[in-house]
C-alpha positions as CSV (number, residue, x, y, z in Angstrom):
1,X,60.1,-36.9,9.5
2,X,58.3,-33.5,10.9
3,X,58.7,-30.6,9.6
4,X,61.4,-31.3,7.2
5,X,61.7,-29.3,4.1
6,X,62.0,-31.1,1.1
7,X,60.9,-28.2,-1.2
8,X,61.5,-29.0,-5.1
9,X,62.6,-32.7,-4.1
10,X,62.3,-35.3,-6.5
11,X,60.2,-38.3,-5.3
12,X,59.0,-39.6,-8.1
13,X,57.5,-42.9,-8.0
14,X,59.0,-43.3,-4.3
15,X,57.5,-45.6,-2.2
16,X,56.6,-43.4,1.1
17,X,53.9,-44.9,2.0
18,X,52.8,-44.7,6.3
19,X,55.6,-41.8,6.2
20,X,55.3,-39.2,8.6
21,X,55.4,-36.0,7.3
22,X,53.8,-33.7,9.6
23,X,54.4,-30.0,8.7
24,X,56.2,-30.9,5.8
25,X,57.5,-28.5,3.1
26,X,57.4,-30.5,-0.2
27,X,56.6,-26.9,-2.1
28,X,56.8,-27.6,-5.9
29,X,58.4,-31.3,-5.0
30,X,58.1,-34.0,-8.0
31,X,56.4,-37.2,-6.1
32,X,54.3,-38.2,-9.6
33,X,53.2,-42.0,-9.7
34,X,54.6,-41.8,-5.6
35,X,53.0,-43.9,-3.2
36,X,51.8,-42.3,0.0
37,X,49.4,-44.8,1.6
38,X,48.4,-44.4,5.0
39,X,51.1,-41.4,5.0
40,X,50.8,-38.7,7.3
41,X,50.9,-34.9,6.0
42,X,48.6,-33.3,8.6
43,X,49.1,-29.5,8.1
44,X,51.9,-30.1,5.4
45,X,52.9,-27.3,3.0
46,X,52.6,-28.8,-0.7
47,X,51.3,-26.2,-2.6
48,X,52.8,-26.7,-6.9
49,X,54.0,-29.8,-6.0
50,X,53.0,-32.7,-9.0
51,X,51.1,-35.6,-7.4
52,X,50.1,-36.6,-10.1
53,X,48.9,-40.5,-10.4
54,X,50.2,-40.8,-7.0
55,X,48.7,-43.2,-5.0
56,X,47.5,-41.6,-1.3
57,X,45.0,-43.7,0.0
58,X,44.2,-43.4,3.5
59,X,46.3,-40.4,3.6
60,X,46.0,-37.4,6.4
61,X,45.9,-34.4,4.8
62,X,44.2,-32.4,7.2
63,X,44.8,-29.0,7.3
64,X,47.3,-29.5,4.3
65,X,47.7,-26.6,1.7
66,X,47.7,-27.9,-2.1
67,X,47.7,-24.9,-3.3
68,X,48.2,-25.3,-6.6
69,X,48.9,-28.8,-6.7
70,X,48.5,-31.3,-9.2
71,X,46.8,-34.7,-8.5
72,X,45.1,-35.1,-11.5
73,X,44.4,-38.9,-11.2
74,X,45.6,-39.5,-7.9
75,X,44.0,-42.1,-5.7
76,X,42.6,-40.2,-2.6
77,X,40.6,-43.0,-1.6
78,X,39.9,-42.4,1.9
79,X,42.2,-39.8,2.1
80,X,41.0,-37.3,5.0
81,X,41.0,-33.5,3.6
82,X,39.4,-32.2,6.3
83,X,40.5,-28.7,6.8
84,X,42.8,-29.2,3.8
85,X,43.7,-25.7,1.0
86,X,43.0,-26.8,-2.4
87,X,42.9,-23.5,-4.1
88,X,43.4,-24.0,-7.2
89,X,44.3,-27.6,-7.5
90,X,43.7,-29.7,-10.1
91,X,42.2,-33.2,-9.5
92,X,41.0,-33.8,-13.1
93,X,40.2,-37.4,-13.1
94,X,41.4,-38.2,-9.7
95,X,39.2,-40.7,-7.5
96,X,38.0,-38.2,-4.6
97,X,34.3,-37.9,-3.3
98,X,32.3,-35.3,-3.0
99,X,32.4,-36.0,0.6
100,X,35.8,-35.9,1.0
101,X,36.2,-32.5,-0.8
102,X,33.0,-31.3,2.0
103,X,35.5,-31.5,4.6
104,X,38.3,-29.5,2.8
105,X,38.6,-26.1,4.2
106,X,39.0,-24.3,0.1
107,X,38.4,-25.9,-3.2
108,X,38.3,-22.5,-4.8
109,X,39.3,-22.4,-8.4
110,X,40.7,-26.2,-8.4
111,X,39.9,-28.5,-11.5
112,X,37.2,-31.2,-10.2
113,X,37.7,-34.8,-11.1
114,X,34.9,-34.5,-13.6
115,X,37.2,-31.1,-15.2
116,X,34.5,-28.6,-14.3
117,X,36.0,-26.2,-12.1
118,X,34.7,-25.3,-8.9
119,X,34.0,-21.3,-8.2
């Protein structure tokens, strides 16, 4: 899938990993505890979607906008943010580097894994 919009969609604990969701709308979708290994979601708008717990490993997120998402205690393991919006996000005990988060265009206002929160 490219480009599909799946604003407000309820994914919950769907298995999606290696999906390709390139330019994606998933706006405010539901995909807590959702499993998104290897998935692809270059440039994909997700901004108040709840990711919470949801398992993205190896992920491409570049140039995605989670705006206002929620992944506190995703697995982002070797997810690539590179060029990625996290304004405002919170990843309050999420497994994400410091490396990772380098790479990420914005991480203005967003909750840090450790629940400071970055200026």
């Amino acid at each position: 899938m490219s480009s599909v919009n799946l604003d407000t969609v309820n994914l919950n604990y769907a298995n999606l990993s290696g999906a390709y969701l390139i330019y994606a709308h998933l706006n405010g979708a539901h995909l807590r505890g959702a499993h998104l290994n290897g998935a692809r979601l270059n440039g994909a708008h997700v901004g108040g979607a709840d990711l919470s717990g949801a398992h993205l490993n190896y992920a491409d997120l570049s140039g995605a906008y989670l705006i206002g998402a929620r992944l506190n205690h995703a697995d982002l393991s070797h997810a690539n943010l590179s060029g990625a919006y996290l304004i405002d996000a919170d990843l309050l005990g999420a497994r994400v580097t410091q490396a990772q988060l380098a790479n990420a265009r914005s991480i203005q206002g967003t909750i840090m894994p450790n629940g400071s929160i970055h200026p």
